[in-house]
Structures are given as structure tokens and as C-alpha cells.
N, C-alpha and C positions, 0 to 999 in steps of 0.2 A: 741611557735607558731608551733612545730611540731606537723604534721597532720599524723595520722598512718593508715594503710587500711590492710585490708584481701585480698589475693591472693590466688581469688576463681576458681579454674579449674574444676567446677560442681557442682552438687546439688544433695544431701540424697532424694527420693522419693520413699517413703514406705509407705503402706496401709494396714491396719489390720482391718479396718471396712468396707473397699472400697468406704469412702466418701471423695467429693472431695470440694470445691468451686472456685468461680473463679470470680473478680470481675471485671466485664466487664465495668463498667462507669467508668472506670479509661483507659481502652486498651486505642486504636489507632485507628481512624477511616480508613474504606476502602471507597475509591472510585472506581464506576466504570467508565471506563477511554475510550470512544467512540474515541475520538481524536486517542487514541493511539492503539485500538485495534476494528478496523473497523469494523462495524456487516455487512455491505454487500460491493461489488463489482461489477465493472462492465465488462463483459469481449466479445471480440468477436473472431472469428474465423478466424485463417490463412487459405487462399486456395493459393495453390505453392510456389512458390519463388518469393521474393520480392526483387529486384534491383535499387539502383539509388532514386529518388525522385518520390512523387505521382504522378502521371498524372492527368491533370484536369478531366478529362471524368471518370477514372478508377471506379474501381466497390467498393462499400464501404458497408461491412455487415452490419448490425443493431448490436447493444449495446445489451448486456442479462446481467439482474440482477442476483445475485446471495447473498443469504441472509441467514438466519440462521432459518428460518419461521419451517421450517419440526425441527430442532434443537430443538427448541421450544418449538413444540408440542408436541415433544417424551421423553422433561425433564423437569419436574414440577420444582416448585422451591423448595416444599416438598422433593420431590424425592431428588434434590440435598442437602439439610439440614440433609436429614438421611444417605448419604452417607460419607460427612462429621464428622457426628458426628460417624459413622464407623470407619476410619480412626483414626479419635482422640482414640477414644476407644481401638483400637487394638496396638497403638504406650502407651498410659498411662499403657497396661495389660503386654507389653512387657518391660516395666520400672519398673514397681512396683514389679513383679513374676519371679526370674530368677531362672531355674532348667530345666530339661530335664526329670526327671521321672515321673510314672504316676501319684504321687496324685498331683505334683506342675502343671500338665497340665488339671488336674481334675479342680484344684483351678482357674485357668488363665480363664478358662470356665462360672463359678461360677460369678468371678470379675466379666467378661463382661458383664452378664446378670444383674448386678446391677450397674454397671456405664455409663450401653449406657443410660438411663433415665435421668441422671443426666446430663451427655455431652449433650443430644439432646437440655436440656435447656437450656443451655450455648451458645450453638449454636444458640439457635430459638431467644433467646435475642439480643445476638449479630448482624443477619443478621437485626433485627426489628430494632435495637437502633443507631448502629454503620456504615449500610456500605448504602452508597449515591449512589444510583443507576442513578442518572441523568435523569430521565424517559426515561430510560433503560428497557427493560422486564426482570422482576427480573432473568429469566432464565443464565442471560450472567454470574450470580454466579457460573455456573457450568465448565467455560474454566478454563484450567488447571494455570490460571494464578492468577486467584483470591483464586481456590481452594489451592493451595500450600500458599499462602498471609495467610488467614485464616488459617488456622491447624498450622503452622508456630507460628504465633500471641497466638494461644489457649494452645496451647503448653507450651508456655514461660510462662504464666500467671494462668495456671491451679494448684491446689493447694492441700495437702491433707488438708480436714476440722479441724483443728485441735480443734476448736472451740468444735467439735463433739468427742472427742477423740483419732484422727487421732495425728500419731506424726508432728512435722511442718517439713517445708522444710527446709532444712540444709544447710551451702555450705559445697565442699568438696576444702579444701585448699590445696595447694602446699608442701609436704610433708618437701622438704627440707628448704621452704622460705613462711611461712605460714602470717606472715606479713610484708608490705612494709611500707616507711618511706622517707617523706621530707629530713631528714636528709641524705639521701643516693644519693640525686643529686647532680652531677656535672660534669660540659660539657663543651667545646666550642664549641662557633658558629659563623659565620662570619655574621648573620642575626644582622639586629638593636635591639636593646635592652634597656632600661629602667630599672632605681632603682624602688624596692619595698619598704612600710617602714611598711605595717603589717600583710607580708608574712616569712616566715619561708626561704622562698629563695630569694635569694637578687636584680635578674634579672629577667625579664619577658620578652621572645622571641618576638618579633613580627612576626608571621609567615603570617599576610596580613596587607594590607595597613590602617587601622582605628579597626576595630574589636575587636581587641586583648587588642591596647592600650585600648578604649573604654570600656570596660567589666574591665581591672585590675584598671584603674581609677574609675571607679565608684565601684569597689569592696573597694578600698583604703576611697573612700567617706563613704561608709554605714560602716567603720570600726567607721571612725570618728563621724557615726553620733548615735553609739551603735545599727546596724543592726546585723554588722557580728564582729568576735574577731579578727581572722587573715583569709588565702586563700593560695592556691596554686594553679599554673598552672600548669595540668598534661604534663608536658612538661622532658622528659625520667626519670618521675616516676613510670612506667610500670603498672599503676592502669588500666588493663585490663580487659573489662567485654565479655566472650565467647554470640556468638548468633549465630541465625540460620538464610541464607537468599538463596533461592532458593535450599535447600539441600546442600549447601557451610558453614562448618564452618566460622567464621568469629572472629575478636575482636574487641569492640566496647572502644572509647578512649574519654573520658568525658573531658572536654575543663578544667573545673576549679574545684578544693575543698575547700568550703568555711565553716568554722564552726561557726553559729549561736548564738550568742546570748543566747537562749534557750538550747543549748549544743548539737544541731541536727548538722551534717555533711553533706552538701548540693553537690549532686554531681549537678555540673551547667551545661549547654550545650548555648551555643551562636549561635543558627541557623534563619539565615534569612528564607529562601526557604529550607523547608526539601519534601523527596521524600519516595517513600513505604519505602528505605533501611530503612530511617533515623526513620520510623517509627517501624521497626522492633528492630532498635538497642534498642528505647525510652523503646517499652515493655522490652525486655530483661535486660533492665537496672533497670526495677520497680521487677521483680525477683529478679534479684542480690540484691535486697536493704531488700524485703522480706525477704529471705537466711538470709542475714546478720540482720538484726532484731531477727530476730528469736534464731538468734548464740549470738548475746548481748555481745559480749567483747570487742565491740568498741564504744560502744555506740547506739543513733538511728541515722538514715541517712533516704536522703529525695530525690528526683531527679526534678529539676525546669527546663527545655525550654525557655528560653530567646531568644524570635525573635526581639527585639529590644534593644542593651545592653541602649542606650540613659534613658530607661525606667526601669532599670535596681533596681533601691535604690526603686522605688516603688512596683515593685514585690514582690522584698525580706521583703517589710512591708506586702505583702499582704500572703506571705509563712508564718512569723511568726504569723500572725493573726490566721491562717487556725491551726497551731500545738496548739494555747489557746482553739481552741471549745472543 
């Protein structure tokens, strides 16, 4: 029942034909979020000094709106798709080309010119497919909060076509500790805890009040019922996946490893209510699985979302359905 994993601290991203793909029906949707980031305001004017309580008589200015209308006008939502897909361009030219001299700066030049094409569509899909504007005017894509969401997202999930020639995405592992191992937990804790019986490790933490139990029972059930063979809770098995959120490194820590039936390694995630992080972590965790696909000495691996573990045995029938087409 031991579960083994790669300890990926980055990814090989190298270009020799400067082709790239990127599959967006798979990212993460964006919403645009009015509640949370108000297009207008209302505001009035101080005259002198205000002491004490209002007076009833006192003098009370008019209300002025204040909105983003001139905003607007001045930024298409084209406009902001090609500024985007700049961005993206100029961070993939500076990852794939590194040198200082003239002809590696010739090259870098070169690249741009034939991957802004290809980003622009990646881009033009994605705002089309993926992000909910709430009848919004598509313009409010361009505050710097969705713009960083985006590029962020495109980022993690952009890929060299390998398909096309291109070598694939690589991980770059831990020099001195290149894979980890079930075999290598053990801890106390004063938290409640539970026997396993087709885990590799013998205890399962409860780190909230139903959740936990919830998810390793019903992982124990689909063991029994020829879903999964064995699981782990990544619980101090340091199965860390690196991501990016608001320009803040980060490390994203997958709830559970279940290994399939089919012989696939399931990273699990048990989230009721997730948030942009959560969705930033999800793409960066469909990279790492990429990566490691690509690398093949562990096998394949797959990444499942669970917002309901209750529903949990019938997912996992519906993951191995989806690895038979």
C-alpha cells in the first residue's frame, strides 16, 4: 500500500519551434465579482468642520455618482485581451530564452513574434468560454485584479506543444530528495484520530469536525467496493505542489492520495466552498500532474474536487469511467 510521489520544485520549459498549447476547457473559471469590487460610488463634499451631531435644519450636499463609464470608453475589452496576451508573451519569452547576448536577444524577439498569435487565442477562448462576467461590461477585465487572476491561471497551464515537436513539460525535482514516500510518516498529535484498514498509514487525523472522517470512510468503502486499492492522507507527507497567487509564491497541499483501480494516482481535494485561491491552487495542480505525466516513473495521476465527500464512491466511479474512453 505504499504510495510514492515526485518532489517537484519546478518545471523544464523549453521551446525549439515556439509552439505552445494550452487547454482551456479544463482551467478554472473566472468570475466577475461586483459585490466585491464595486464599479461605482457614491460620494459628497465636506465644507468646514463638523462637530457633535447633525442638526436638524443643517445644510446637506447632494450625493455625486462616481463610476467607471469614461473607464470604459477608453478600454475596449480587445484592447484589454491584447494586453494580456502581452504579458503572457513576454513572462513565456523570458522562461523559455535565457542569455544576455546578441543573438539569444535576436532570438527572444523572433519567439515573440510567433507566440503572441498563439497566446492571443488562448486568451480570446478563455475570456469567451471561461470568465462570467455577471452582466458586467466586459471592460471591468481590465482591473488589475482580474488581470493578475488571468496571466496567473494562463501561466500554470500553458504548455510546449509537444504534440507539434516541442519537447513536453518536465518537473524539476529536489536534487537531494527527488521522491517521497508513505513509508516516511510519522508523528504525533493530540487531535482525534481513527484506524485505517486500506491505507498505508494506520491513522487518519481529523483536522475538522465530519470532513475528514467523511472522505477516509468513504475512501475505505470504494476500497471495498473495487474503486480505489489503497489512500493516504497527505497529512506531514510533504506532497507539495509550488503555485502562484497574487505574485506570492505559494504551496498547494492536496487533502488525499488515492490509487485506482486502473493503476491511476488520484490526487483528491475535499472542498466544500472554494475561492479564486482555491482555484488557482486546482490549475497549478493540473500542471504538476502534466509534469509528472510527461516524467512517467510513477506512473499516471489524475486531480478530482470533491465538494461533497457524502457523494464521494460515485465520483470516483465516474473518474474511472472518464480514464476507459
Amino acid at each position: 500500500m505504499e504510495l510514492r510521489f515526485p518532489v517537484v520544485e519546478g518545471y523544464a520549459f523549453a521551446l525549439r519551434k515556439n509552439l505552445i498549447k494550452c487547454d482551456v476547457a479544463s482551467m478554472e473559471s473566472l468570475v466577475i465579482e461586483p459585490h466585491k469590487e464595486p464599479t461605482a460610488t457614491f460620494l459628497t463634499a465636506t465644507v468646514g468642520y463638523k462637530e457633535g451631531h447633525a442638526a436638524s435644519g443643517s445644510l446637506v450636499l447632494p450625493l455625486v455618482e462616481q463610476d467607471r463609464r469614461t473607464y470604459y470608453e477608453q478600454n475596449h475589452i480587445e484592447t484589454i485581451k491584447f494586453n494580456l496576451a502581452r504579458i503572457v508573451v513576454e513572462s513565456l519569452s523570458e522562461a523559455s530564452h535565457q542569455g544576455s547576448n546578441r543573438n539569444a536577444r535576436v532570438f527572444r524577439l523572433q519567439s515573440k513574434h510567433q507566440l503572441f498569435p498563439q497566446v492571443f487565442s488562448v486568451v480570446d477562448e478563455y475570456v469567451r468560454t471561461k470568465v462570467n462576467f455577471q452582466n458586467e461590461n466586459p471592460s471591468e477585465l481590465g482591473l488589475e485584479i482580474y488581470v493578475q487572476r488571468i496571466i496567473e491561471r494562463l501561466l500554470a497551464r500553458i504548455e510546449p506543444d509537444d504534440e507539434s515537436g516541442e519537447m513536453p513539460l518536465m518537473p524539476i525535482l529536489n536534487r537531494y530528495k527527488p521522491i517521497g514516500s508513505t513509508a516516511e510518516v510519522e508523528f504525533k498529535t493530540t487531535k482525534p484520530c481513527f484506524a485505517t484498514a486500506m491505507s498505508h498509514i494506520n491513522q487518519v487525523v481529523a483536522d475538522t469536525q465530519q470532513w475528514e472522517q467523511t472522505a477516509a470512510f468513504r475512501l475505505e468503502m470504494a476500497a471495498k467496493h473495487g474503486l480505489v486499492l489503497f489512500y493516504a492522507k497527505n497529512d506531514h507527507l510533504d506532497l507539495l505542489i509550488p503555485y502562484e497567487y497574487f505574485g506570492v509564491e505559494h504551496n498547494y497541499i492536496p487533502d488525499y492520495l488515492a490509487r485506482m483501480v486502473n493503476g491511476v494516482t488520484l490526487l483528491l481535494e475535499i472542498k466544500g466552498q472554494e475561492d479564486n485561491q482555491d482555484k488557482a491552487k486546482h490549475d497549478s495542480a493540473r500542471r504538476w500532474i502534466s509534469a509528472v505525466n510527461n516524467w512517467g516513473k510513477l506512473g499516471a495521476w489524475d486531480l478530482h474536487v470533491c465538494r461533497n465527500p457524502q457523494m464521494l464512491e460515485r465520483e470516483l466511479e465516474y473518474v474511472l469511467k472518464s480514464h476507459e474512453k
